[in-house]
N, C-alpha and C positions, 0 to 999 in steps of 0.2 A: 539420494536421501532414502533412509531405510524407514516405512513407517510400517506399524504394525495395524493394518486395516481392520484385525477383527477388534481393536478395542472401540472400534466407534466413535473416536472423541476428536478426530480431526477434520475441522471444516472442510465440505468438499470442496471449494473453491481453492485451496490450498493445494488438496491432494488434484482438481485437476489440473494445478500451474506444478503441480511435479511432472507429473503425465504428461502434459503439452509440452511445457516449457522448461525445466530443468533438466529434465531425463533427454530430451529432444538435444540440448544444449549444451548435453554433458555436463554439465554444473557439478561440482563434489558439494553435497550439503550434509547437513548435521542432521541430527534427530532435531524434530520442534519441540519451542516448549512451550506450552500454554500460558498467555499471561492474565491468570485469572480475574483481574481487575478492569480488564478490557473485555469479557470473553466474549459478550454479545455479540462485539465487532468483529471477532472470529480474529481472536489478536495471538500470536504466536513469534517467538525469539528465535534466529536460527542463523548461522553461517550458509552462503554462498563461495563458492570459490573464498575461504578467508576470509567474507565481507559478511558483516554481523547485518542482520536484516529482522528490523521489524514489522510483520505482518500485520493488513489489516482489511476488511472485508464490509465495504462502503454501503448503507441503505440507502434504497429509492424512498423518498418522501414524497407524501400524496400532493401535498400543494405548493411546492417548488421545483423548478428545474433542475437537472443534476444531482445529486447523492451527497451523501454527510453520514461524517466517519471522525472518529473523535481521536486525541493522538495529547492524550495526556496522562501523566505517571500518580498515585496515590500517594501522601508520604505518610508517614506515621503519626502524625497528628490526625490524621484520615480525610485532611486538605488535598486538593488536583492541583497538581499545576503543569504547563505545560513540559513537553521534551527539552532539553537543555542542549547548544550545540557543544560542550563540554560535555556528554553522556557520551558511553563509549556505542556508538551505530553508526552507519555508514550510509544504510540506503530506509527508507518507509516506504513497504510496496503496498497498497492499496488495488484489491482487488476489486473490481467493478461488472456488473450483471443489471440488465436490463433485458429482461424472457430469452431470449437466445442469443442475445450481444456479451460476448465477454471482453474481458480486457483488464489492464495494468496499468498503472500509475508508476513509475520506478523512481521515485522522490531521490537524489542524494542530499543527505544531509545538510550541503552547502547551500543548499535552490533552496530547500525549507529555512533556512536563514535569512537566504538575502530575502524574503519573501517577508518575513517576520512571523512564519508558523512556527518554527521552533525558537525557542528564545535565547538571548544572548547574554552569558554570564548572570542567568536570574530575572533578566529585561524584555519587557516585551515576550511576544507568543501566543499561540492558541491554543485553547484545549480540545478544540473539533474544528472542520473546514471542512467545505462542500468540495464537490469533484465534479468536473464537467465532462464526462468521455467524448468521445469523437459521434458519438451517434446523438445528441441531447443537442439542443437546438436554444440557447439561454435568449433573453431577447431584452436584458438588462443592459447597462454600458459596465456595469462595476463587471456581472457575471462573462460575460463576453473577455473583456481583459483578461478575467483569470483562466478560462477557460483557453486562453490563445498562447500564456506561458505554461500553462499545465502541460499543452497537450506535445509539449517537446520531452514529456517524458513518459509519454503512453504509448502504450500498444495493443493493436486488437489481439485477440487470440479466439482466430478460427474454431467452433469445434469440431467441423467435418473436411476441415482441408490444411497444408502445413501452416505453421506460424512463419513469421519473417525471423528466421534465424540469425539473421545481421545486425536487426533492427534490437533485439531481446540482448541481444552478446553485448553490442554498444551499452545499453541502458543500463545495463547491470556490472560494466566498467567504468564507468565516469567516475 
């Protein structure tokens, strides 16, 4: 991925999952594109390996467990509603930071379905959902469940030591 650093405009959480994790991984990616209706969420459009990937960049909230990151399209009436599993994407990476904890969520499309965050021909869906990383300790029974099928699609990412290069390669071919 070629970004152009002196423009400024790409979340670093992004630019360091190039750094870490795409360039590490050899990944062929695209330019991103900002998708400016998300941008808080540090939300960008982009090819992996061929794999259309939409970015997203999860906040910690002061009085919940876990992070919440929102994953809904604007239409022209200036209504949200959620991702469609009929939209052309493949994978919702959700990046995640807690002070020195980093890490990934690598969503494919089909788990955000059977899950009912992305919706199904217009049905059902979410327009935002929390994330539980591996370090976040939830003490709910609802957060707990989700947190035990998320985390089959997370991974930490070290910043002073390698990433699990097996672990990233998998997640980003399913």
């Amino acid at each position: 991925m070629q970004i152009n650093r002196k423009l400024g405009v790409i979340h670093h959480d992004l630019l360091a999952t190039q750094d870490l994790v795409y360039n590490v991984c050899e990944f062929d990616c695209s330019e991103p594109c900002l998708e400016v209706q998300n941008a808080e969420y540090g939300a960008y459009l982009f090819q992996a390996n061929t794999r259309l990937i939409r970015f997203r960049v999860a906040k910690v909230t002061p009085s919940k467990v876990g992070q919440f990151v929102t994953l809904w399209r604007r239409m022209e009436d200036g209504t949200t509603r959620p991702y469609d599993g009929s939209e052309e994407v493949d994978y919702f990476v959700i990046s995640t930071r807690d002070g020195n904890k980093f890490g990934q969520f690598v969503f494919p499309k089909d788990a955000l379905l059977q899950y009912n965050i992305v919706s199904n021909n217009g049905s059902g869906g979410k327009r935002g959902i929390r994330v539980y990383p591996s370090w976040d300790m939830p003490t709910s029974h609802q957060a707990l469940k989700t947190q035990n099928w998320q985390l089959k699609y997370f991974f930490e990412i070290p910043l002073n030591e390698p990433i699990n290069v097996d672990r990233a390669v998998m997640l980003y071919s399913q």
